[in-house]
PAZAPA-4460 file (N, C-alpha, C; in steps of 0.05 Angstrom, whole numbers, plus 32768, in hexadecimal, padded with zeros to 4 digits):
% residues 147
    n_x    n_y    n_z   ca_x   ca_y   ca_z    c_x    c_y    c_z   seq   type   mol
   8206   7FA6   80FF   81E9   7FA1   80FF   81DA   7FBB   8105     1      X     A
   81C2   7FC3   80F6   81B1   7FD6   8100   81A1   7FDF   8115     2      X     A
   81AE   7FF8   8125   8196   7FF4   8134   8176   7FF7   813A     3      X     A
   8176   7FF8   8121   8154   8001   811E   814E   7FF0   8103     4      X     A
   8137   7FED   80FE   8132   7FDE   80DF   8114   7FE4   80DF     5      X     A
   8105   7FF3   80CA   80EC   7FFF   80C2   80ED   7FEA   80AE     6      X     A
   80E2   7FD4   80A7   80DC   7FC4   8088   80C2   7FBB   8093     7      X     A
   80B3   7FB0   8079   8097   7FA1   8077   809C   7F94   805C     8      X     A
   8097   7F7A   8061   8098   7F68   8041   8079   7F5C   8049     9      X     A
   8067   7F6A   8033   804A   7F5B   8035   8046   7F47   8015    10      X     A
   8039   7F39   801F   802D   7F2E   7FFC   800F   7F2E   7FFD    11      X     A
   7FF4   7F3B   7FF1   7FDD   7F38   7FF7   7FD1   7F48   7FDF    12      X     A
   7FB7   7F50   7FE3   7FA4   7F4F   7FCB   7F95   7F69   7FD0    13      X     A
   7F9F   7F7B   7FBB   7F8A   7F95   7FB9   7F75   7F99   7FC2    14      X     A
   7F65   7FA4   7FCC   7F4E   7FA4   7FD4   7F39   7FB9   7FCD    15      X     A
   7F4A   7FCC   7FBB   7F37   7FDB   7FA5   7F4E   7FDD   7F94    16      X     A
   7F43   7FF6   7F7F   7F54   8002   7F6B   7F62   8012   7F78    17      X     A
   7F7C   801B   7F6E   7F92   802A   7F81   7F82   8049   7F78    18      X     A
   7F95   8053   7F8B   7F81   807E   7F86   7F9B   8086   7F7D    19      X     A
   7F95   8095   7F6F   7FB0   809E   7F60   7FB2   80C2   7F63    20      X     A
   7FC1   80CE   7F6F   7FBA   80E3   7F73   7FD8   80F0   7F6A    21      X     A
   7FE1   8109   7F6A   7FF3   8118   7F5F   7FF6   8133   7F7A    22      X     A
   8015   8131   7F7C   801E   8149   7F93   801B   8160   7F81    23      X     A
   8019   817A   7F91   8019   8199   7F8B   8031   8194   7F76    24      X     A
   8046   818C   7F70   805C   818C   7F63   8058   8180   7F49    25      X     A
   804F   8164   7F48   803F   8154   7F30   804E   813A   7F36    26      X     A
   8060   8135   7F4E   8065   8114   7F57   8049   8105   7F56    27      X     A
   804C   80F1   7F51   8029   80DF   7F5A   8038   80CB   7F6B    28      X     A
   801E   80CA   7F76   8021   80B7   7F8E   8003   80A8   7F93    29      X     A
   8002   808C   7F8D   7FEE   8077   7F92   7FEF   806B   7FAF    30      X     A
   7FD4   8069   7FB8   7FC9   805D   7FCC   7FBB   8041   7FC3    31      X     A
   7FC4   802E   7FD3   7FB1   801C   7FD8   7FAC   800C   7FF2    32      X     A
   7F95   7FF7   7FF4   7F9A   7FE6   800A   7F98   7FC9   8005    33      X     A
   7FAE   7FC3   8012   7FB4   7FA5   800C   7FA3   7F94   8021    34      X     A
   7F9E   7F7C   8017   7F8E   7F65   8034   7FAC   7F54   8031    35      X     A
   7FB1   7F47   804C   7FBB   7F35   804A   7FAD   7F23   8065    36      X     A
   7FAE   7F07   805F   7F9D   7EF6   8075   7FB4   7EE5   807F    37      X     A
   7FAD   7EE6   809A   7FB5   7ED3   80AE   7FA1   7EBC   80AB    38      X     A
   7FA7   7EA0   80B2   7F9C   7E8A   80B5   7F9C   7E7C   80CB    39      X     A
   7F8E   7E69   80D9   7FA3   7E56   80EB   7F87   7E4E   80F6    40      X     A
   7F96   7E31   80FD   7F7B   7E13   8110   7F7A   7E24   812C    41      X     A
   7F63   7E21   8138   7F62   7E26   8154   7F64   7E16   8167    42      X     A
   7F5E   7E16   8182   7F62   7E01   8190   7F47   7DE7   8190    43      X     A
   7F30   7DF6   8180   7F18   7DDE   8177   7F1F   7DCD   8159    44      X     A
   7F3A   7DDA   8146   7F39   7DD0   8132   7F29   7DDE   811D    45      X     A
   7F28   7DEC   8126   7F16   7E00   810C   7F26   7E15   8103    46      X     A
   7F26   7E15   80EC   7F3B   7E25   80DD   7F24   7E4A   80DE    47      X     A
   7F44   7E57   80DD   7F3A   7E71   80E7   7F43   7E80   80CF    48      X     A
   7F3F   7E94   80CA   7F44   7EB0   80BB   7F4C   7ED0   80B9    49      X     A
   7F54   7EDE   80BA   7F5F   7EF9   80C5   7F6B   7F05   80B2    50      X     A
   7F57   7F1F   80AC   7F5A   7F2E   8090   7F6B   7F4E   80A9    51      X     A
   7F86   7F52   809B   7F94   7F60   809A   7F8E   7F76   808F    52      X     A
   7F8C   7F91   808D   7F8D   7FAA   8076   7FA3   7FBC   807C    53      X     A
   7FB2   7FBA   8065   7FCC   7FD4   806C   7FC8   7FE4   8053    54      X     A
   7FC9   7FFC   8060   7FCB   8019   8046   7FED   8010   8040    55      X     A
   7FEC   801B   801F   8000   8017   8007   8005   8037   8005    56      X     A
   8020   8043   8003   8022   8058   7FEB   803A   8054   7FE4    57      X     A
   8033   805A   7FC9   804A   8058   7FB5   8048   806E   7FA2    58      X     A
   806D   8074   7F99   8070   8087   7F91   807D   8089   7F74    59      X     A
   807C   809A   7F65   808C   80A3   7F51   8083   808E   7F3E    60      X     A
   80A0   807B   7F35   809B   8065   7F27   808A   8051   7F31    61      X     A
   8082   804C   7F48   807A   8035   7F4E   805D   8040   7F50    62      X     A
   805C   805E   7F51   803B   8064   7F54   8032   8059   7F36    63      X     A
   8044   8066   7F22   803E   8061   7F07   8039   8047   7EFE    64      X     A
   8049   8032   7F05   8044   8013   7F03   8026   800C   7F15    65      X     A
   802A   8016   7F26   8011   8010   7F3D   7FEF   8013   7F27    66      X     A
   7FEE   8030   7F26   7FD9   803D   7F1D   7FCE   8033   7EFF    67      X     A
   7FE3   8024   7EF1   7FE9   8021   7ED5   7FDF   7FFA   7ED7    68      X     A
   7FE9   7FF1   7EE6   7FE0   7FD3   7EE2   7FD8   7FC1   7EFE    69      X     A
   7FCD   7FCB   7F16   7FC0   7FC9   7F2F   7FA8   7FD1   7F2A    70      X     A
   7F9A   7FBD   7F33   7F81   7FB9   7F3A   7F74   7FAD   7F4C    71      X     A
   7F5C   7FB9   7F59   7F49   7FA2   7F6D   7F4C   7F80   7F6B    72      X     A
   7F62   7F76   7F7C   7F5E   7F54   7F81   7F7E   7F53   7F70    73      X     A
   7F89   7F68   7F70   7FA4   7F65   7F61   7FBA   7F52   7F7B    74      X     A
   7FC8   7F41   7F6D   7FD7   7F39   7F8C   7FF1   7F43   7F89    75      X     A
   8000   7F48   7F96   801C   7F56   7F99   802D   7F56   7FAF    76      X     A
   8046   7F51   7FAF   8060   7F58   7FC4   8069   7F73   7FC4    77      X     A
   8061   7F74   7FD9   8073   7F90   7FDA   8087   7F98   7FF1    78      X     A
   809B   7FA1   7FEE   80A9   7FAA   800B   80A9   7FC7   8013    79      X     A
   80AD   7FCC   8028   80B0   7FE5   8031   80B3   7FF5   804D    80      X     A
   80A7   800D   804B   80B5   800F   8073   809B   8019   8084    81      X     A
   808D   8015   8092   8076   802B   809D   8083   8045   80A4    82      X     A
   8069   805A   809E   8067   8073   80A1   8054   8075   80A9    83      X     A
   8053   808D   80CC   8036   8093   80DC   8040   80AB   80CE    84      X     A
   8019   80BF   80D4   801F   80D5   80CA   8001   80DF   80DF    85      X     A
   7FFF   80F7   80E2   7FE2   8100   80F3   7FE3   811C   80E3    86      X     A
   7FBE   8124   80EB   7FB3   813B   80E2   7FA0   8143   80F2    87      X     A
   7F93   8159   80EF   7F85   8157   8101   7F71   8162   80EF    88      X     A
   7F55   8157   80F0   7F46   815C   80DD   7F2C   816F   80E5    89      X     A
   7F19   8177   80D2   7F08   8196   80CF   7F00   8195   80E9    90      X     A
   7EEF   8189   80FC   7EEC   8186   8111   7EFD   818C   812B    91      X     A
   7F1A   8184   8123   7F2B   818C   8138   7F33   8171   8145    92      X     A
   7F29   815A   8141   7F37   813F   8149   7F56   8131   8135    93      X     A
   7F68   812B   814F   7F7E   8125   813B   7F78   8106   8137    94      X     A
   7F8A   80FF   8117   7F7B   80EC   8110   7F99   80DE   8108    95      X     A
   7FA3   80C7   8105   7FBA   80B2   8100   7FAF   80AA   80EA    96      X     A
   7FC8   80A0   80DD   7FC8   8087   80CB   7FEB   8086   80C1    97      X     A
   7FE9   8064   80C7   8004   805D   80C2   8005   804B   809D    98      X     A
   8011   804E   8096   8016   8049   8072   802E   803B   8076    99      X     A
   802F   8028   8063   8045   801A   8059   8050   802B   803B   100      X     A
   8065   8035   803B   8072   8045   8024   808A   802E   801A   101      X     A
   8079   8029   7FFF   8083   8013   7FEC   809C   8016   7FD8   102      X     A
   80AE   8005   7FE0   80CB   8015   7FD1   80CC   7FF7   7FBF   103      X     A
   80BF   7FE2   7FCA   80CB   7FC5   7FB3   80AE   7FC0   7FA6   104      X     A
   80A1   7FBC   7F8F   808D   7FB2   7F8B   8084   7F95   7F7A   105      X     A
   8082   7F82   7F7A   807B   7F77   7F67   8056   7F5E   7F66   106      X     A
   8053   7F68   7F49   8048   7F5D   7F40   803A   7F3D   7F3A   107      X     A
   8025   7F2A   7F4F   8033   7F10   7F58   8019   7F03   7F3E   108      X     A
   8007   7F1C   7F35   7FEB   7F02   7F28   7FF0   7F08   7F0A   109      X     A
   7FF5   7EF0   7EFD   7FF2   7EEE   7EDC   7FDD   7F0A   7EC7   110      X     A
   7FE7   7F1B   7EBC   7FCD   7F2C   7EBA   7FD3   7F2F   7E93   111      X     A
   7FC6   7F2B   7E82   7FC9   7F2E   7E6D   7FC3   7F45   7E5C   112      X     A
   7FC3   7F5A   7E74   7FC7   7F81   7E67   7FE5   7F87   7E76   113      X     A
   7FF2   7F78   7E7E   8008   7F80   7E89   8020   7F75   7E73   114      X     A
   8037   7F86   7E71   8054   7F7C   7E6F   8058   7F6C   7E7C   115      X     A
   806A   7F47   7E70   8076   7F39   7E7F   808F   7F48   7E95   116      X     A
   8095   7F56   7E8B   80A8   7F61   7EA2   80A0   7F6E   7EBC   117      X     A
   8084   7F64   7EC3   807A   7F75   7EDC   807A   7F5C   7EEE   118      X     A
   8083   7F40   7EEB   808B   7F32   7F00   80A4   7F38   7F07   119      X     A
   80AE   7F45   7F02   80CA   7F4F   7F06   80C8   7F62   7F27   120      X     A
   80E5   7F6D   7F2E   80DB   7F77   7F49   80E2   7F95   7F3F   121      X     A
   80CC   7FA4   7F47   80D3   7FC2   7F49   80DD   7FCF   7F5F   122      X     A
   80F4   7FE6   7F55   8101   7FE8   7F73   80FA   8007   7F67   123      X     A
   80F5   8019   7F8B   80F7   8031   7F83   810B   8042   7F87   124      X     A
   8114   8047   7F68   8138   8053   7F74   8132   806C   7F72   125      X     A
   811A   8080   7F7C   8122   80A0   7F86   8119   80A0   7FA4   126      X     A
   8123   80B8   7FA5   811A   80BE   7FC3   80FC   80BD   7FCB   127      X     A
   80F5   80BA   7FE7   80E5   80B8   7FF5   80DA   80CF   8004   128      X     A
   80ED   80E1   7FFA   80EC   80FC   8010   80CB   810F   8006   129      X     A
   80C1   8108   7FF5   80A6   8115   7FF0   8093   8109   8002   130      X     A
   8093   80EF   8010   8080   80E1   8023   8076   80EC   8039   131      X     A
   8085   8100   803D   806D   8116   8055   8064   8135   803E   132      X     A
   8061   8128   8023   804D   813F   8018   8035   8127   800E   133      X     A
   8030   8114   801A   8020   80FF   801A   8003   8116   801C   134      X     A
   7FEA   810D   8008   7FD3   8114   800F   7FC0   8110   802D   135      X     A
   7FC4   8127   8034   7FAB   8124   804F   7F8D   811A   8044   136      X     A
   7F8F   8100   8055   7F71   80F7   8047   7F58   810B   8058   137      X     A
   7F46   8107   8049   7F32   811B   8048   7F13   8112   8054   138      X     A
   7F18   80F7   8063   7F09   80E0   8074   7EF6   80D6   8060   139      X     A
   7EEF   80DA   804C   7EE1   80D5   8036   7EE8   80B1   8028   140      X     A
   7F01   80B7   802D   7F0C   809E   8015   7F19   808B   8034   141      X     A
   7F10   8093   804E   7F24   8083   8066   7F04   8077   8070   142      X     A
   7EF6   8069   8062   7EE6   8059   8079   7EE4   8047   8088   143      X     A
   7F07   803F   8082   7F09   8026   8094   7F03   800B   807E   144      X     A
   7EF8   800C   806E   7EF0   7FF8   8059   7F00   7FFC   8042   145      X     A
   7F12   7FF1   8034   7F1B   7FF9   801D   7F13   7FF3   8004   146      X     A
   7EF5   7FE6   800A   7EEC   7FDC   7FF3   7EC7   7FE0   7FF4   147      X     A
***
């Protein structure tokens, strides 16, 4: 048995268009942010709600599938492992953000610009080792709102 285990299996709904950006090398690598909602009765019987947001990056092939047929309100499974990363930005405050780095992806809403083969599951069979040449965001595109 392992003694450690880094996974995340989310299923939830885009919340913009993914950003598609390209490393100094010419890897691409897509960002997005997923919602996923919690539900549940309270103790008055009134049903409750709880919007989730997790940052997405995905790489290589799966940026290419991402960027190519994802869109705002797209729904999707995806697996993968969190990654924290810090910077410290123009001002001189250090700043976090933890990412989910997407190695399984699939495709869960009917879309008729897509290949039937995108309900299928995408796995990402290269390495991961470019994920700390991840883009330093630039606070511009991080307002906390992903939509």
């Amino acid at each position: 048995m392992p003694s450690c285990v880094n996974r995340v299996v989310l299923v939830g709904n885009l919340g913009a268009d993914p950003d598609t950006r390209f490393t100094p090398t010419g890897t691409q690598v897509v960002t997005a942010n997923l919602a996923t909602d919690d539900t549940w009765t309270d103790h008055q019987g009134t049903k409750r709600q709880r919007t989730e947001w997790h940052r997405l990056v995905l790489w290589r092939r799966l940026a290419e599938i991402a960027s190519q047929y994802l869109h705002k309100g797209s729904r999707v499974y995806i697996e993968g492992r969190l990654h924290s990363r810090s910077w410290e930005d123009g001002e001189g405050h250090r700043n976090y953000l933890t990412e989910i780095v997407v190695s399984d992806l699939r495709i869960l809403d009917a879309s008729a610009n897509g290949p039937a083969e995108l309900d299928l599951l995408y796995a990402q069979s290269e390495s991961q080792a470019e994920v700390s040449v991840a883009s330093t965001p630039n606070g511009s595109d991080d307002d906390g709102l992903p939509f």
